[in-house]
BAFISE-667815 format. One line per field, with one value per residue (C-alpha): x, z, y; residue in three letters. Coordinates in pm, 1 decimal. Layout:
BEGIN
px [X ...]
pz [Z ...]
py [Y ...]
fimi [ALA ...]
This chain:
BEGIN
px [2220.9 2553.8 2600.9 2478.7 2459.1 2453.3 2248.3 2316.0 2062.5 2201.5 2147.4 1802.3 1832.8 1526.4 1627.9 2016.2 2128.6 2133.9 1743.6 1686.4 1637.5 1561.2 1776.4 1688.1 2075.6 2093.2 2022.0 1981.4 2059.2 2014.0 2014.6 1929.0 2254.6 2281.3 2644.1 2512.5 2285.4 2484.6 2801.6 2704.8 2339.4 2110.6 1776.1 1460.8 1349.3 1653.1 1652.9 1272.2 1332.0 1633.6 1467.6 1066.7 1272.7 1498.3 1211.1 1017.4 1231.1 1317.1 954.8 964.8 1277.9 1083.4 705.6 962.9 1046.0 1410.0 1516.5 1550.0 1674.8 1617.9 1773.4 1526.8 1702.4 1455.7 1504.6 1676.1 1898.2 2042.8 2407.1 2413.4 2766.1 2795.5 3063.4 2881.8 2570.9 2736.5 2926.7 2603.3 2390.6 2730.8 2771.0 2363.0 2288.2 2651.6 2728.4 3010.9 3063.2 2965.4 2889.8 2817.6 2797.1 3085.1 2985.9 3017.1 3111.1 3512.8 3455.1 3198.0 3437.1 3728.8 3505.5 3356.4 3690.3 3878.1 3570.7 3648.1 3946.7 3868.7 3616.6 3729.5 3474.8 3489.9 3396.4 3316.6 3231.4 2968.0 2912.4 2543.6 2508.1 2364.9 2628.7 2689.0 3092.4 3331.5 3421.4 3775.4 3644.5 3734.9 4017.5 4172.8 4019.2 4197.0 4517.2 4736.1 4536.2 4360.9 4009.0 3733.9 3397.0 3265.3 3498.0 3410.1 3045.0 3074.8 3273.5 3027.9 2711.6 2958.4 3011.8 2675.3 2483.2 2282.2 2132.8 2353.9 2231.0 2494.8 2818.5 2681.2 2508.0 2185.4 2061.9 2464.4 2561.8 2675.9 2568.6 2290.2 2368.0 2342.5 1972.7 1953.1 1991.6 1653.9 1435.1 1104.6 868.9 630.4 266.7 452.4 232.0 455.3 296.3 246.7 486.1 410.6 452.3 357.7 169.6 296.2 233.9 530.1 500.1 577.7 939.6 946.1 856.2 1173.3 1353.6 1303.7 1312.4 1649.0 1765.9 1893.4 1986.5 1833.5 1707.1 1465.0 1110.6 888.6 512.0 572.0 214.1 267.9 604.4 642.7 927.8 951.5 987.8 954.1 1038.4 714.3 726.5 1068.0 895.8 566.8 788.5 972.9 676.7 515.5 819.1 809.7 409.5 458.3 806.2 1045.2 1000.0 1051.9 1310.9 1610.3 1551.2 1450.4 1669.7 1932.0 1584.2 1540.5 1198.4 965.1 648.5 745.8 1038.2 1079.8 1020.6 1028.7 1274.3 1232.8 1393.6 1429.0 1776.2 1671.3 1507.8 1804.9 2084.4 1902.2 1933.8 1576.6 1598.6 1892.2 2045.1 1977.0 1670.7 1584.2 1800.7 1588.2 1252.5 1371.6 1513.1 1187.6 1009.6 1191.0 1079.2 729.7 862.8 947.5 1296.0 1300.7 1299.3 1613.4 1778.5 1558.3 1633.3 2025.2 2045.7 1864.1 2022.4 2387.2 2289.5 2259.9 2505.3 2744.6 2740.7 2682.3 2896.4 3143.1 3156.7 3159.0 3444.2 3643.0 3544.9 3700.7 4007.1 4064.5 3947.4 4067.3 4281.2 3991.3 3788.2 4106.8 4168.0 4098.9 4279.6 4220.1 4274.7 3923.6 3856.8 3507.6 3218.3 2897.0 2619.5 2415.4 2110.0 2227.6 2067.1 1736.7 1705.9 1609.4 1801.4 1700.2 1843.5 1573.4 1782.6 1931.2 1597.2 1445.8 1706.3 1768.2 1386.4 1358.0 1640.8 1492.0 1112.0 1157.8 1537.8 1548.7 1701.0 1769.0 2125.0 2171.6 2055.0 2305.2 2572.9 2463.8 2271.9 2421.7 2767.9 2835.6 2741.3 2959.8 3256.5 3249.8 3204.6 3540.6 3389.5 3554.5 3512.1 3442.6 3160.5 3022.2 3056.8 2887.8 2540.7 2519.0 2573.9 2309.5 2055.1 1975.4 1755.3 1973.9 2296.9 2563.3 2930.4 3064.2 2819.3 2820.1 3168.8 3276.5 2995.0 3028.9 3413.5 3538.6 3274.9 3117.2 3404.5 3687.5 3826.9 4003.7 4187.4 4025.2 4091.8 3704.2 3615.9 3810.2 3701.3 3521.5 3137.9 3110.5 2909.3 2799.4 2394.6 2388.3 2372.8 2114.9 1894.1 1946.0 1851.6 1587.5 1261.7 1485.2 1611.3 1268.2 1128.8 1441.6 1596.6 1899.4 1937.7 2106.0 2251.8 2489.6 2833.8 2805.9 2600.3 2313.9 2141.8 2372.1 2355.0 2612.9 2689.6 2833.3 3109.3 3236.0 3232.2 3461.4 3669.3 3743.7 3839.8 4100.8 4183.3 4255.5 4393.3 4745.1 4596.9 4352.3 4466.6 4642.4 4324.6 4204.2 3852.3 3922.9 4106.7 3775.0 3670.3 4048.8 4036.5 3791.7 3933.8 4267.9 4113.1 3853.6 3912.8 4106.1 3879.5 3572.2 3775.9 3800.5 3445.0 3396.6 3661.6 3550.6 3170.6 3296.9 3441.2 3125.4 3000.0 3239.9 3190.1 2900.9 2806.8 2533.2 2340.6 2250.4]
pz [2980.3 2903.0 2550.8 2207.7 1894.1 1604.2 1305.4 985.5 646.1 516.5 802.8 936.8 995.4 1264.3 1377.3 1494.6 1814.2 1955.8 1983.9 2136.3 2464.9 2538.8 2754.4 2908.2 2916.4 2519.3 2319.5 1931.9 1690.2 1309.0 1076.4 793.8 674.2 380.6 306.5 295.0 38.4 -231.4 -225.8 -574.0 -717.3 -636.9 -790.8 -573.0 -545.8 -416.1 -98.7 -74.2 -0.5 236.3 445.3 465.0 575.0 780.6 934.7 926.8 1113.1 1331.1 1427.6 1481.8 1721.4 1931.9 1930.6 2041.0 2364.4 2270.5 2335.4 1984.2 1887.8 1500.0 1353.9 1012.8 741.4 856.9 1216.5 1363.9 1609.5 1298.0 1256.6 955.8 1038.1 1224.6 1433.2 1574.6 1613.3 1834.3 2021.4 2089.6 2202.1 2419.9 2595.3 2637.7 2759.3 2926.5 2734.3 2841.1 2525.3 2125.2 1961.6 1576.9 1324.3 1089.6 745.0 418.1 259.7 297.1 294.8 581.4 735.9 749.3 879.8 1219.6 1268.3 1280.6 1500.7 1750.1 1802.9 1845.5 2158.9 2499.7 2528.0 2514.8 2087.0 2005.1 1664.1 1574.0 1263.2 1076.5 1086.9 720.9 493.1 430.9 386.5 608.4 501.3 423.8 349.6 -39.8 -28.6 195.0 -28.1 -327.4 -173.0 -510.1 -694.5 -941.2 -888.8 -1015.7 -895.1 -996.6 -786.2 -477.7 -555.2 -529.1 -247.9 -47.1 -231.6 -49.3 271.5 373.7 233.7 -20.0 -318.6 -267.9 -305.2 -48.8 -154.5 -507.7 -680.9 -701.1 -1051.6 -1086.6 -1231.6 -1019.4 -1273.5 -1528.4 -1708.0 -2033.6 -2029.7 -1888.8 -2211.4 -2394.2 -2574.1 -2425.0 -2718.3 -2859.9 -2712.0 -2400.1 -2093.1 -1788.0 -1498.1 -1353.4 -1127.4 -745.4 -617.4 -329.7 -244.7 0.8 30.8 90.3 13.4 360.3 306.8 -39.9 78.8 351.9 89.7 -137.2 202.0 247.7 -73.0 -167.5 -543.5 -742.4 -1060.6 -1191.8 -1180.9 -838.8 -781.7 -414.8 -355.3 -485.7 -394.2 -507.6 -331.6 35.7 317.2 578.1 624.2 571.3 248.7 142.6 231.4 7.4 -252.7 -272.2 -216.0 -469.5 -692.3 -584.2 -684.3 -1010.3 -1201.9 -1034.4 -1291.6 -1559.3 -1401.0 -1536.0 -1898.5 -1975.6 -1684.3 -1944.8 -2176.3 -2259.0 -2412.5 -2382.8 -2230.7 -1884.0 -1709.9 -1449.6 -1645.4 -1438.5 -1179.7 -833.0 -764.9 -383.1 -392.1 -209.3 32.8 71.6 44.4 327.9 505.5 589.5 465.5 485.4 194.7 401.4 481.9 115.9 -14.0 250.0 107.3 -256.1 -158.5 13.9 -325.9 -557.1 -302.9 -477.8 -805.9 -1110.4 -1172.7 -1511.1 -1312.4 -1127.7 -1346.9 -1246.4 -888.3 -900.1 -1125.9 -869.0 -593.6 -796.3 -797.7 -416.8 -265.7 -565.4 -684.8 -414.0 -202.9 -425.6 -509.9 -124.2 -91.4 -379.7 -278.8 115.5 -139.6 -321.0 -170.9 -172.5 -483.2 -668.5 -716.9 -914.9 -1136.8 -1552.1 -1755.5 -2020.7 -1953.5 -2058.1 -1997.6 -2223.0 -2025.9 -2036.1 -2304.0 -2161.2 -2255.4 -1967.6 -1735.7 -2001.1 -2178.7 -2481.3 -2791.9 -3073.3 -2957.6 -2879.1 -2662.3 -2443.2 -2420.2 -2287.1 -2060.8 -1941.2 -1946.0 -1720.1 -1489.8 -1416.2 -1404.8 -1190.0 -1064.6 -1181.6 -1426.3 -1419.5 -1440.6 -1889.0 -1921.2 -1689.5 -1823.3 -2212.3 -2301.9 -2121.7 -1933.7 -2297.6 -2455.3 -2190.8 -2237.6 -2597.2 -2608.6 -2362.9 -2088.0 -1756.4 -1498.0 -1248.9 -1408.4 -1480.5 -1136.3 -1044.8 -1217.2 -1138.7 -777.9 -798.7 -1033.4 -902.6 -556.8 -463.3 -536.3 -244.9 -326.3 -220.8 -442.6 -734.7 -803.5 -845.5 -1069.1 -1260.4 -1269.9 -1290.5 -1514.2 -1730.3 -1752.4 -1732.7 -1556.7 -1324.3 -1623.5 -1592.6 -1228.6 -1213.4 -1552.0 -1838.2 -2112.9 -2148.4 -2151.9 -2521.2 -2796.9 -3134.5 -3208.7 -3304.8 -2928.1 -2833.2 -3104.0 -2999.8 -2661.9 -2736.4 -2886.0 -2923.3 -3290.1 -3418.4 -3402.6 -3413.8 -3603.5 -3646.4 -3868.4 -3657.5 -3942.2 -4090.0 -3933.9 -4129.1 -4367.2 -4288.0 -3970.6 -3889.9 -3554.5 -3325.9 -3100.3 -3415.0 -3575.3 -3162.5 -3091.4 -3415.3 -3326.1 -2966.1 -3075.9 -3321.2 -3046.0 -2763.3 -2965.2 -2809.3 -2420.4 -2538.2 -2835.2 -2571.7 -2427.8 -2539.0 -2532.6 -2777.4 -3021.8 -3264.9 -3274.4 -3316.3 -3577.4 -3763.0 -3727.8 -3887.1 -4163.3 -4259.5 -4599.6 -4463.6 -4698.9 -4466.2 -4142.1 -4266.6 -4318.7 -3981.2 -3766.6 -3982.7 -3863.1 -3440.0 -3448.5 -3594.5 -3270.9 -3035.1 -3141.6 -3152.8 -2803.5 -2707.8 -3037.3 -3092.7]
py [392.9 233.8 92.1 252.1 32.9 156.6 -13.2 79.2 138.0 -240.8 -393.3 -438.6 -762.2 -852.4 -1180.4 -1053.4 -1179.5 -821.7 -852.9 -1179.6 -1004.3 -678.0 -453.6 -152.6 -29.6 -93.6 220.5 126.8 421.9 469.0 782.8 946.6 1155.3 1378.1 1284.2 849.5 1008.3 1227.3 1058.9 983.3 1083.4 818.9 699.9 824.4 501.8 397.5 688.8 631.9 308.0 249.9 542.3 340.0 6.3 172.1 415.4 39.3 -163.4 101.2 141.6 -287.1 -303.6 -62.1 -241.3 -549.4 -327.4 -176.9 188.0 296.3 679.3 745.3 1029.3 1127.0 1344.8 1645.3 1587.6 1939.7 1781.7 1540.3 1679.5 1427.6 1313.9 955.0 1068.0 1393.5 1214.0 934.3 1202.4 1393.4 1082.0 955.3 1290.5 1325.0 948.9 894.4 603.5 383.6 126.5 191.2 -144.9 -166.5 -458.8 -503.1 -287.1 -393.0 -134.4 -67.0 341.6 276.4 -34.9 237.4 525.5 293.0 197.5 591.3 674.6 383.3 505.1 889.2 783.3 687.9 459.8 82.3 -46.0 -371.2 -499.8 -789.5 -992.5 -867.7 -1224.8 -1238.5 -1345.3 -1748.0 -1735.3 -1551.0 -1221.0 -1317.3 -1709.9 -1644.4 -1535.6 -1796.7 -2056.5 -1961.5 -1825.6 -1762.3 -1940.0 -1806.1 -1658.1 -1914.3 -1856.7 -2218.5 -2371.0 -2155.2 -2235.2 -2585.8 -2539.9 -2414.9 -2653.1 -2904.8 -2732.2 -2646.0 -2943.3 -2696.8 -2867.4 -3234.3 -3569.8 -3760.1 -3636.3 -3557.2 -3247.9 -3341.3 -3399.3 -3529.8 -3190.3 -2854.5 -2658.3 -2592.5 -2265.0 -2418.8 -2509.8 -2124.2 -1956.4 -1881.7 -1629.0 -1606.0 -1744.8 -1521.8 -1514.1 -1657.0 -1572.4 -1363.1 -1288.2 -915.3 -825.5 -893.0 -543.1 -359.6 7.8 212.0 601.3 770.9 1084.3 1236.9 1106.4 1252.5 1565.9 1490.9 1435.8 1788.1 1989.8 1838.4 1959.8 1582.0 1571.6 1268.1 1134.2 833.4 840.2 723.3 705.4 792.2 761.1 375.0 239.8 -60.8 -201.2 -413.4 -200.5 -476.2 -810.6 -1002.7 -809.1 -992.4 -1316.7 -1288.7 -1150.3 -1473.8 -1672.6 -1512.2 -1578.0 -1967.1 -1984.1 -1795.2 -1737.5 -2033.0 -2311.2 -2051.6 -1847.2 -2064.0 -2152.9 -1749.1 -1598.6 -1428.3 -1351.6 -958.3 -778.7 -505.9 -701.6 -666.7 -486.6 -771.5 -1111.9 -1426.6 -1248.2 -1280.8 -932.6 -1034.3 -837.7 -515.5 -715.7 -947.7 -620.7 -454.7 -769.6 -768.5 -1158.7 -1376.8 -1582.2 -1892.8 -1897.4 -1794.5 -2123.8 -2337.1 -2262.4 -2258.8 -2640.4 -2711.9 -2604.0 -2780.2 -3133.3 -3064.1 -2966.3 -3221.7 -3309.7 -3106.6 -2758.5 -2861.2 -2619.7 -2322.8 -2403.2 -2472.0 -2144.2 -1941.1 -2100.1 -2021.5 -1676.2 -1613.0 -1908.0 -1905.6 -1554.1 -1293.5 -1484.7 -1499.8 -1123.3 -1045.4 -1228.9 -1044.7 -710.9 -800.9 -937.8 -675.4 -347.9 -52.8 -116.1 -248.2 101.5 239.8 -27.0 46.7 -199.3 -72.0 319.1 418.3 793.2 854.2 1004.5 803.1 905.3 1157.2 953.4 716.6 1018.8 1035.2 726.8 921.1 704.1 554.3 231.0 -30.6 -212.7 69.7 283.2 6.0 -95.3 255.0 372.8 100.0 120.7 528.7 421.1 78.5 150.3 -231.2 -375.6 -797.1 -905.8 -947.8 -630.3 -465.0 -730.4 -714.1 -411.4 -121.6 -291.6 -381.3 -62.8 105.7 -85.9 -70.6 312.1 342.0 504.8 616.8 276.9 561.8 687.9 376.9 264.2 567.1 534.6 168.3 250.9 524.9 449.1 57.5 9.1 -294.1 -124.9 -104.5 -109.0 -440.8 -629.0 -339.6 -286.1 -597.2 -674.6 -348.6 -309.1 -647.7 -875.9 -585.1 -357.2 -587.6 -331.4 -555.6 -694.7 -1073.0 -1142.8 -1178.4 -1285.1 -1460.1 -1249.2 -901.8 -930.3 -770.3 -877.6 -722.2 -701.7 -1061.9 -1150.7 -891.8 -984.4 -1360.5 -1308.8 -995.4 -869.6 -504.0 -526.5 -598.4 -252.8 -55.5 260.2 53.4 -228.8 -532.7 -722.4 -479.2 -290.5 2.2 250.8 441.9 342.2 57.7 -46.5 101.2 -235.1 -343.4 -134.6 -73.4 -417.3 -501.1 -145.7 -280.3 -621.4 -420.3 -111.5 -353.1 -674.9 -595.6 -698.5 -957.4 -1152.2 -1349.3 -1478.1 -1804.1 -1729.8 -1435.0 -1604.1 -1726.8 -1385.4 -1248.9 -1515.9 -1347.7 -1007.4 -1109.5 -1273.3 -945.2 -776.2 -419.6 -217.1 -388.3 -331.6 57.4 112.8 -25.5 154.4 475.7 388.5 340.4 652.1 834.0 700.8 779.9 1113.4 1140.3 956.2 1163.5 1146.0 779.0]
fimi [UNK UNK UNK UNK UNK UNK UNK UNK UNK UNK UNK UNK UNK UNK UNK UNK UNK UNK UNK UNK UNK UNK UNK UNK UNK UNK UNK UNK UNK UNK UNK UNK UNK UNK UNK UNK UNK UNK UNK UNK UNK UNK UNK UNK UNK UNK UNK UNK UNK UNK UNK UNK UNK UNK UNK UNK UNK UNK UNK UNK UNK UNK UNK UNK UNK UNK UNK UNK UNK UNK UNK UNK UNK UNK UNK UNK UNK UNK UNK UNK UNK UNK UNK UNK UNK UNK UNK UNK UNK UNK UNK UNK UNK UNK UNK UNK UNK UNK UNK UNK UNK UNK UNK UNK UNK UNK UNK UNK UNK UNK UNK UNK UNK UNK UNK UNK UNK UNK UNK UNK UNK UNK UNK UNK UNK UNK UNK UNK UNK UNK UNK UNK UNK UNK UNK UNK UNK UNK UNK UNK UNK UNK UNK UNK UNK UNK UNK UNK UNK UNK UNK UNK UNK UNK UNK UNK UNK UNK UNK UNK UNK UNK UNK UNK UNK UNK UNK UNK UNK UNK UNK UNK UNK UNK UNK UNK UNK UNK UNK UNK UNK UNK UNK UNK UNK UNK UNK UNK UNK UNK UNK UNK UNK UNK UNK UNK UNK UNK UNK UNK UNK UNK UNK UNK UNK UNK UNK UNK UNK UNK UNK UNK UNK UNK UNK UNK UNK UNK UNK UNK UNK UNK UNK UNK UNK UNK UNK UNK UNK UNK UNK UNK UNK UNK UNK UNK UNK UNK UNK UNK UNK UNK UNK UNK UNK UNK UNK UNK UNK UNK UNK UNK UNK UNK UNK UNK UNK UNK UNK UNK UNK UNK UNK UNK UNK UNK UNK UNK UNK UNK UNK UNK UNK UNK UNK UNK UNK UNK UNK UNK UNK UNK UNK UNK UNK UNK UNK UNK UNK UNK UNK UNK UNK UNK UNK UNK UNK UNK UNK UNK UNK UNK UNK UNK UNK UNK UNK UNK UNK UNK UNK UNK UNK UNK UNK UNK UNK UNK UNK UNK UNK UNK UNK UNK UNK UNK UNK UNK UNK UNK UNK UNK UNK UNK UNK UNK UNK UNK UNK UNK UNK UNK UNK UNK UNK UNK UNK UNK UNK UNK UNK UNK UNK UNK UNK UNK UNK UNK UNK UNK UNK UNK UNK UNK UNK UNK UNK UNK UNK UNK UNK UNK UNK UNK UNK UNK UNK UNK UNK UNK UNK UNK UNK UNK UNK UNK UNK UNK UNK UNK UNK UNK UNK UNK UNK UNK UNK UNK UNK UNK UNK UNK UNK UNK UNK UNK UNK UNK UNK UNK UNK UNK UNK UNK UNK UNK UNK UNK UNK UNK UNK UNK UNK UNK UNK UNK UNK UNK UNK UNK UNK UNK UNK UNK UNK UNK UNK UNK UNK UNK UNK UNK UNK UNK UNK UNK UNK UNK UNK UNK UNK UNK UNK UNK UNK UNK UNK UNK UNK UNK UNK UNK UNK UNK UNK UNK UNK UNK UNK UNK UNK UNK UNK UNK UNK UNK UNK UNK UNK UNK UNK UNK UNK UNK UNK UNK UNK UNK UNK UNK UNK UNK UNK UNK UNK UNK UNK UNK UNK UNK UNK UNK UNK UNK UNK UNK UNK UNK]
């Protein structure tokens, strides 16, 4: 045997070039390591499922006729180290050359590159052959301009011919987020959730042997998630059939009827790489030829969100990284409620959110942005630690698409390199966009007093704590505006009411 590739958990991509033939010299690897597991506690479902698809795909490559050695996490000869594994399986097999596909996340990036140069073996490094822009292709398009992820997006609308009529958007507008923006009417009908059963309570039981600390909730008898790629594929068929045409007007839409709304939730599948971003786009633009005019704005919006967005926030990660995992504009040091760990509060909003997030390890993108980003960033907490749970606690988390959403547009972290104003809002917004504040302890229409709802006071106590760095920003200046012209007795009460908060965090 004379090469070894190794295949990451993100990257079981089936159709890569590596398996259009089969090679009797080629020895495939991929493993199950303690230290890819606990490098910050991570949501059961999420370990459940990376291990089925990788365990999946593994068992694929080698039905297709390649050499495949799999290292499980309960597997005795598993050193749980990628450099002692790869030394171990070089020395046993003799192998002359180590080929792997470039990773995505920098950590990982940085670690494949110090072990290529400890061997004495030939390395070569391949593109996963997923991703729609070069991994550098942002950053060369703006140069020193500034960041501006609508004119990347219809950069690449442009470039690749996705969603154009002749050198036009089609529909003569690039972008529909304004029609995106609605409450879901009560007595509105939303489907159940397309979901899938698998047993996997052998890996569970892996999984305690191995001592692996977690948290969330799991039926492991039931997992719900795709493990393989056909899976990915009825998912986003069944998405096409049921939830497309009202996917954009109610995409930003928040309530307690169903956890997943008219979401597609194709981003595990599409993280994992066992679907690409293009071929998704192609049968979304193949759906909308069958589909009236009026749910152009479903389609561009979901389109926007894989071509546009995930692009876009690949490309800033490759940017920006490593600096961007330190940066805290703002300074914020506050630990995050521990009800973030329970989702025990008496906050509609956020015990839905977060009772979600640990029962589903889903949560769609408003109420990460709105609900608890917002809540986050208004109670000061630690960018570390928020980067941390988001990382662990969602199934379609991995870094270079996490941090940048997390740190940069919800915590502002980045100090408005990725966004041009902090995502905060008071209770007016959540209410606007929500069924929450209907059945809540706390009253969304007042800032202070007896069960006066939190998102309130802290919004109007950041605004006043932070106006030195953002009274500068045009966006803010309505709401700065409004600040300067509030009684000082009011703005008293309310700054007295934050701090009850911030004090008492854990309590709400």
């Amino acid at each position: 045997m004379k090469t070894l590739r190794l295949i990451l958990g993100d990257q079981l991509n089936e159709r890569h070039s590596w398996f259009a033939d089969k090679d009797d010299s080629v020895l495939y690897v991929l493993m199950e390591i303690k230290a890819e597991s606990d490098y910050v506690k991570h949501h059961i479902q999420k370990i459940l499922g990376f291990f089925a698809a990788m365990r999946s795909f593994s068992e694929k490559i080698e039905a297709d006729g390649h050499r495949v050695k799999y290292f499980k996490i309960s597997d005795k000869d598993n050193q749980h180290s990628f450099e002692k594994n790869i030394k171990s399986l070089i020395k046993k097999h003799n192998i002359k050359k180590l080929e792997y596909q470039e990773a995505d996340e920098y950590r990982l990036d940085h670690l494949l590159k110090s072990l290529s140069g400890k061997l004495n073996i030939e390395t070569r490094v391949f593109s996963s052959e997923h991703f729609i822009a070069e991994r550098n292709e942002v950053a060369d398009f703006f140069g020193n301009k500034a960041y501006l992820m609508e004119s990347f997006y219809q950069h690449m609308r442009k470039k690749h011919n996705i969603l154009m009529d002749g050198a036009k958007p089609e529909g003569g507008s690039w972008n529909y987020d304004q029609q995106n923006r609605k409450k879901i009417p009560k007595g509105m009908e939303i489907p159940e959730p397309y979901t899938f059963q698998y047993d996997l309570s052998l890996i569970k039981e892996e999984i305690d042997n191995a001592g692996l600390d977690y948290f969330g909730n799991a039926d492991e008898k039931n997992f719900i998630w795709p493990i393989y790629r056909n899976d990915g594929l009825k998912l986003l068929r069944e998405f096409i059939s049921n939830n497309l045409k009202n996917f954009g007007p109610y995409q930003d839409a928040m309530g307690e009827k169903s956890w997943s709304n008219f979401h597609s939730r194709l981003s595990f599948a599409l993280n994992l790489k066992m679907i690409s971003p293009v071929e998704v786009i192609e049968i979304i633009e193949e759906a909308y030829e069958e589909l009236d005019e009026e749910h152009l704005s479903s389609v561009e919006g979901f389109i926007r969100q894989i071509l546009g967005w995930r692009e876009y926030m690949r490309g800033i990660y490759w940017a920006k990284m490593p600096a961007y995992e330190k940066e805290n504009f703002f300074g914020f040091s506050n630990s995050l409620p521990k009800f973030f760990w329970t989702g025990k509060t008496n906050m509609k909003c956020l015990e839905h959110s977060i009772g979600q997030s640990l029962d589903f390890a889903y949560a769609h993108h408003i109420q990460r942005l709105m609900v608890t980003g917002n809540f986050a960033l208004l109670m000061e907490c630690d960018p570390d630690e928020v980067d941390a749970w988001y990382l662990g606690v969602y199934i379609d988390a991995i870094q270079w698409v996490e941090i940048t959403n997390t740190r940069g547009m919800s915590q502002y972290a980045d100090g408005g390199l990725l966004s041009s104003k902090p995502y905060i809002s008071s209770a007016n917004y959540i209410n606007k966009m929500s069924a929450y504040c209907g059945n809540c302890k706390y009253d969304h229409k007042i800032k202070y007093g007896e069960n006066a709802c939190p998102f309130n006071s802290l919004y109007w106590n950041f605004l006043d704590m932070q106006k030195d760095k953002l009274k500068g920003n045009p966006r803010m200046g309505m709401m700065y505006n409004l600040l300067n012209k509030m009684d000082n007795q009011e703005k008293s009460k309310i700054i007295e009411q934050a701090n009850f908060y911030l004090e008492n965090r854990d309590n709400l």
